[in-house]
C-alpha positions as CSV (number, residue, x, y, z in Angstrom):
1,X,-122.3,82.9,86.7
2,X,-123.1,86.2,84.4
3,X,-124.2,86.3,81.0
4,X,-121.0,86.7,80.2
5,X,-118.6,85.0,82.3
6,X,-117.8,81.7,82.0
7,X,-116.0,78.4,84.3
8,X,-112.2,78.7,83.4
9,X,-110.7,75.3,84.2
10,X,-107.1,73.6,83.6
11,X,-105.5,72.3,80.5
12,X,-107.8,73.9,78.6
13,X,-111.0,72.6,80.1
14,X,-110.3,70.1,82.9
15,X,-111.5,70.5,85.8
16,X,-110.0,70.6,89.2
17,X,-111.1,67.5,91.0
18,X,-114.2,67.6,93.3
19,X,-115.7,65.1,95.2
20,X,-118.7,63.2,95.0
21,X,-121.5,60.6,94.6
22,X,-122.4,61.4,91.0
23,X,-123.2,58.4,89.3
24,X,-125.3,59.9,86.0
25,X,-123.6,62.8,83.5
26,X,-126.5,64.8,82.2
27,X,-125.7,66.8,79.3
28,X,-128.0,69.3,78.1
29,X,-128.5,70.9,74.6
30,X,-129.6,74.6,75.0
31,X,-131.2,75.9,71.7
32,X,-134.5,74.9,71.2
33,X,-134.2,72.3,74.7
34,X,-133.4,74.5,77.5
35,X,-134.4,78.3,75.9
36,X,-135.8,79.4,72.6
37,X,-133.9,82.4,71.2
38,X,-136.6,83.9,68.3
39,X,-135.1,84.5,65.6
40,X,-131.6,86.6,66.8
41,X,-129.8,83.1,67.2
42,X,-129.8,82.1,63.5
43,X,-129.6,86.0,62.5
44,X,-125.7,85.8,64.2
45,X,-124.6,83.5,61.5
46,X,-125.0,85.3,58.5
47,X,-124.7,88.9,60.5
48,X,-121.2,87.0,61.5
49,X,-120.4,86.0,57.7
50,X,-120.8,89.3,56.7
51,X,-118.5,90.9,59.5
52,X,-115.6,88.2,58.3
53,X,-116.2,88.2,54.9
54,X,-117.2,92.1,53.5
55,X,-120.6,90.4,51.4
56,X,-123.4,89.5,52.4
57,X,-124.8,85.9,53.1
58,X,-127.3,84.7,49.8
59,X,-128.3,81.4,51.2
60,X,-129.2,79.9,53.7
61,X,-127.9,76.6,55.9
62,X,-129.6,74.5,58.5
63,X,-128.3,75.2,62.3
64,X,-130.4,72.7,64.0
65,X,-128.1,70.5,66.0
66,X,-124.7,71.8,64.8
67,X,-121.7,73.5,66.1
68,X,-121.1,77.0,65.2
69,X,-118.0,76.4,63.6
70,X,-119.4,73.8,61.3
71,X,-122.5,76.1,60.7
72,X,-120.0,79.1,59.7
73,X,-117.7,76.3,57.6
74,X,-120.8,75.6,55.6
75,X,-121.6,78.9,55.2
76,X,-118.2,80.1,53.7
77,X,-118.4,76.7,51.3
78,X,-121.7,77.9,49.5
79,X,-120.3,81.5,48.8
80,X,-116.8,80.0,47.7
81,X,-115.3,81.4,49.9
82,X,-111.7,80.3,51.1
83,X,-110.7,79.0,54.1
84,X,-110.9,81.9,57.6
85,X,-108.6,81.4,60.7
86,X,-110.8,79.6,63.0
87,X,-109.8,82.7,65.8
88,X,-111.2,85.0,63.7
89,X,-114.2,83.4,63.5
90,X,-114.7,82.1,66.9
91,X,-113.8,85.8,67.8
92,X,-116.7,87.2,65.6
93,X,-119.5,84.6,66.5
94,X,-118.8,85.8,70.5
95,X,-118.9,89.4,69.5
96,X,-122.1,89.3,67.2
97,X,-123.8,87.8,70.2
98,X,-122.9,89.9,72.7
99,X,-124.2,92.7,70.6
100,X,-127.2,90.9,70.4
101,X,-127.4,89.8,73.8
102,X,-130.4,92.4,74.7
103,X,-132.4,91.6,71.8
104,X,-131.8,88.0,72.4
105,X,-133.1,88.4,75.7
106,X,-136.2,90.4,75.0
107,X,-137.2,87.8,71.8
108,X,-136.1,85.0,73.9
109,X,-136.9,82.9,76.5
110,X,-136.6,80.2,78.7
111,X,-138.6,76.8,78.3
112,X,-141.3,76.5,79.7
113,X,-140.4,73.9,82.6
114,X,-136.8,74.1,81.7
115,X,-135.4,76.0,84.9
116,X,-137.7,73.5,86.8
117,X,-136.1,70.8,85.4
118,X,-132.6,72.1,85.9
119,X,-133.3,72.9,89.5
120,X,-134.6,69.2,90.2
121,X,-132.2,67.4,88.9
122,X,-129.5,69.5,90.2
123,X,-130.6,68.5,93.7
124,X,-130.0,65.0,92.9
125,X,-126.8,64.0,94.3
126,X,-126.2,61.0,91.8
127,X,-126.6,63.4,89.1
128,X,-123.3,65.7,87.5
129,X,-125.5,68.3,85.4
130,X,-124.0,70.2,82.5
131,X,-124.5,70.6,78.7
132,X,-122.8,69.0,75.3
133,X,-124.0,72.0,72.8
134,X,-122.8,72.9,69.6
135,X,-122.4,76.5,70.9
136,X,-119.0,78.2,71.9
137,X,-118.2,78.5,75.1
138,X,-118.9,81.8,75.7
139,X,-122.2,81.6,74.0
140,X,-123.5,79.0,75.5
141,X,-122.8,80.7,78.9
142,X,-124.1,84.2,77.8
143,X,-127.4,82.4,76.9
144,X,-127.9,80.4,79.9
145,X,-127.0,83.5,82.3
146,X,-129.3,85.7,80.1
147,X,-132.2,83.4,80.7
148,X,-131.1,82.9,84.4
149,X,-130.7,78.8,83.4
150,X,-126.7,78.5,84.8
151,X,-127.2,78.0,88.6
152,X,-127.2,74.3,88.4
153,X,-124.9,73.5,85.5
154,X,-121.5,73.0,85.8
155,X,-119.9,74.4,83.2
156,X,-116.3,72.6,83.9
157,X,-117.6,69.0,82.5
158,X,-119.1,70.4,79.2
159,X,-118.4,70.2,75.9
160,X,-119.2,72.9,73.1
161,X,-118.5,73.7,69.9
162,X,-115.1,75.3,70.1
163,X,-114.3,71.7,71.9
164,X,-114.7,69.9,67.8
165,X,-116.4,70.9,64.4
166,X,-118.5,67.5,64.4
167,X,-121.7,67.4,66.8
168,X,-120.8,64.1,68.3
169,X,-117.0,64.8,68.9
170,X,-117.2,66.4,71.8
171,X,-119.0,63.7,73.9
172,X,-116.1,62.0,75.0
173,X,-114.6,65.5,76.4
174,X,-117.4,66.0,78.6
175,X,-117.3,62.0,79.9
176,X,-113.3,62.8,80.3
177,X,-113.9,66.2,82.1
178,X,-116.2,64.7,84.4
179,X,-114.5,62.0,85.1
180,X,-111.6,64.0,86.5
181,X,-114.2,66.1,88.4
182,X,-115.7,63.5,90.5
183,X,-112.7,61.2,90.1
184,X,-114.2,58.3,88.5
185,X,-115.4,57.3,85.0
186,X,-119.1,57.9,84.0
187,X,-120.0,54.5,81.4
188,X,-121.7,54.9,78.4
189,X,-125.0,53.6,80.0
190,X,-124.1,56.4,82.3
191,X,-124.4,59.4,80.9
192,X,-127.6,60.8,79.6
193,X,-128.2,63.8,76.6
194,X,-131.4,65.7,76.4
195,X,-132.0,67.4,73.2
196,X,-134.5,68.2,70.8
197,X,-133.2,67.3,67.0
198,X,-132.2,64.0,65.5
199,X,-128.9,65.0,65.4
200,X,-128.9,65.2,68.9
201,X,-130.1,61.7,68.8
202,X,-127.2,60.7,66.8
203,X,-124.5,62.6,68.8
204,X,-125.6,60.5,72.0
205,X,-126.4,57.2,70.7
206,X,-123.0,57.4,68.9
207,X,-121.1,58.1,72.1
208,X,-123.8,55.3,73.6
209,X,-126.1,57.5,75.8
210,X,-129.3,57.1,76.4
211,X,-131.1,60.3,74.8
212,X,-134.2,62.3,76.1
213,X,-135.5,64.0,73.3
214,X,-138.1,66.7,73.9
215,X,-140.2,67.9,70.9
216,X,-139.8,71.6,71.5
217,X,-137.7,72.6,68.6
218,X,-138.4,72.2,64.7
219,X,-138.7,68.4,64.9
220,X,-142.2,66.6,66.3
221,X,-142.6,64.0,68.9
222,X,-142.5,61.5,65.9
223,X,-139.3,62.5,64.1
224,X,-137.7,62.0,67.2
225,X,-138.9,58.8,67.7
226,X,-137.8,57.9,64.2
227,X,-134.6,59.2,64.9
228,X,-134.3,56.3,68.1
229,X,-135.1,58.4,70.9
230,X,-134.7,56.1,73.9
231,X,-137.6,58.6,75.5
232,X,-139.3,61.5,73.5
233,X,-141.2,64.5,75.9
234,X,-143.8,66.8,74.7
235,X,-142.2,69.6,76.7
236,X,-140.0,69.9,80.1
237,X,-143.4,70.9,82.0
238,X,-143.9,67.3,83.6
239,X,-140.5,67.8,85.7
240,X,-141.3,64.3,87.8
241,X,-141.3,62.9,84.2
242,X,-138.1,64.3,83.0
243,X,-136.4,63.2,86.2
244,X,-137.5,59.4,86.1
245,X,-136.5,59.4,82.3
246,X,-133.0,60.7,83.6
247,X,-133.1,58.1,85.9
248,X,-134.5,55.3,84.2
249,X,-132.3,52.2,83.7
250,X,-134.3,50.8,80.3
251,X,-134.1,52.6,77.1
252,X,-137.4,52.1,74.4
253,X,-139.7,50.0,76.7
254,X,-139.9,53.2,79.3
255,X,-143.0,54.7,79.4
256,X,-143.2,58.1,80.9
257,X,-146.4,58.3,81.8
């Protein structure tokens, strides 16, 4: 998968049925888990404000575990501004990153031990790899094909932001997609998120996953942990580590080390 191309799949979004012995749903968040994207990824929203709206954006609004759409509702809220057809918007948040996509690829990068990480786990057989991020669609498969991250995620049984407005909403669609992938349901205890804010913590326990939080965003190891992080990482690097968390059965009382 390009940059730019992304899984299309029926009714909008569920996938044709495949086979198979998947018995964990791994979802990844992408900014600040799998890549870090400088400052061009929170650049788009106001550049994309401005594009919609004909003013520029005066303040500023925390993007740290959100969807875009919620980011950009926020957004129009603190300039009073009315309400903007959510096609328009959607529409302008893909273009301004496409126009970015070189910068964001020369500021940017890839974890480190993110595509390590990826790989492993998407050579377990028990494991259906994707992500649950608060990016569209299309921009959440522009960023992992510019960072070379998309080879062992299947699209198909994701969830994103043009799925709901709410960062925990979409959990369900991605348990529903897979289950019609591998034709059978994947339990709470089941499915696994990895991200790296405390509202990534919320969106999984409140679709009862077991979260992997790794501190390599804004938040430290012990905000995380405050937030009830089943497991908190330093970084992907240990990839033995991240797979055994992915893995693990027990929640609080695992140890990765």
């Amino acid at each position: 998968m390009t940059g730019g191309q992304v899984a299309r799949t029926r009714d909008q979004g569920e996938p044709a049925g495949r086979p198979g012995r998947a018995r964990i749903l791994l979802l990844w968040d992408i900014d600040g888990t799998l890549i870090d994207g400088g400052h061009v990824v929170e650049s788009i929203y106001p550049l994309a404000f401005e594009r919609l709206t004909g003013q520029p954006a005066r303040h500023r609004v925390s993007i740290a575990g959100r969807t875009e759409l919620d980011i950009m509702d926020e957004l129009f809220a603190r300039h009073d501004v009315g309400a903007v057809a959510p096609d328009r918007v959607t529409a302008e948040l893909t273009a301004e990153l496409h126009r970015r996509a070189g910068e964001l690829r020369s500021v940017g990068r890839a974890l480190p031990g993110a595509a390590e990480a990826l790989r492993a786990l998407g050579t377990q057989d028990e494991v259906a790899q994707s992500v649950l991020t608060g990016n569209l669609r299309d921009n959440a498969a522009l960023k992992l094909g510019l960072f070379a991250l998309a080879e062992f995620i299947d699209p198909a049984i994701g969830a994103y932001g043009d799925d709901a407005r709410e960062r925990a909403a979409p959990l369900p669609v991605a348990r529903r997609r897979a289950a019609a992938a591998y034709g059978s349901d994947f339990a709470a205890e089941a499915t696994v998120l990895i991200g790296d804010t405390p509202r990534d913590v919320r969106t999984g326990h409140s679709g009862g996953a077991r979260v992997i939080a790794v501190a390599t965003g804004a938040s430290s190891a012990d905000v995380l942990r405050e937030a009830g992080a089943d497991v908190v990482l330093a970084d992907l690097r240990d990839t033995a580590a991240v797979v055994r968390a992915v893995r693990a059965k027990g929640s609080l009382t695992w140890d990765p080390k």
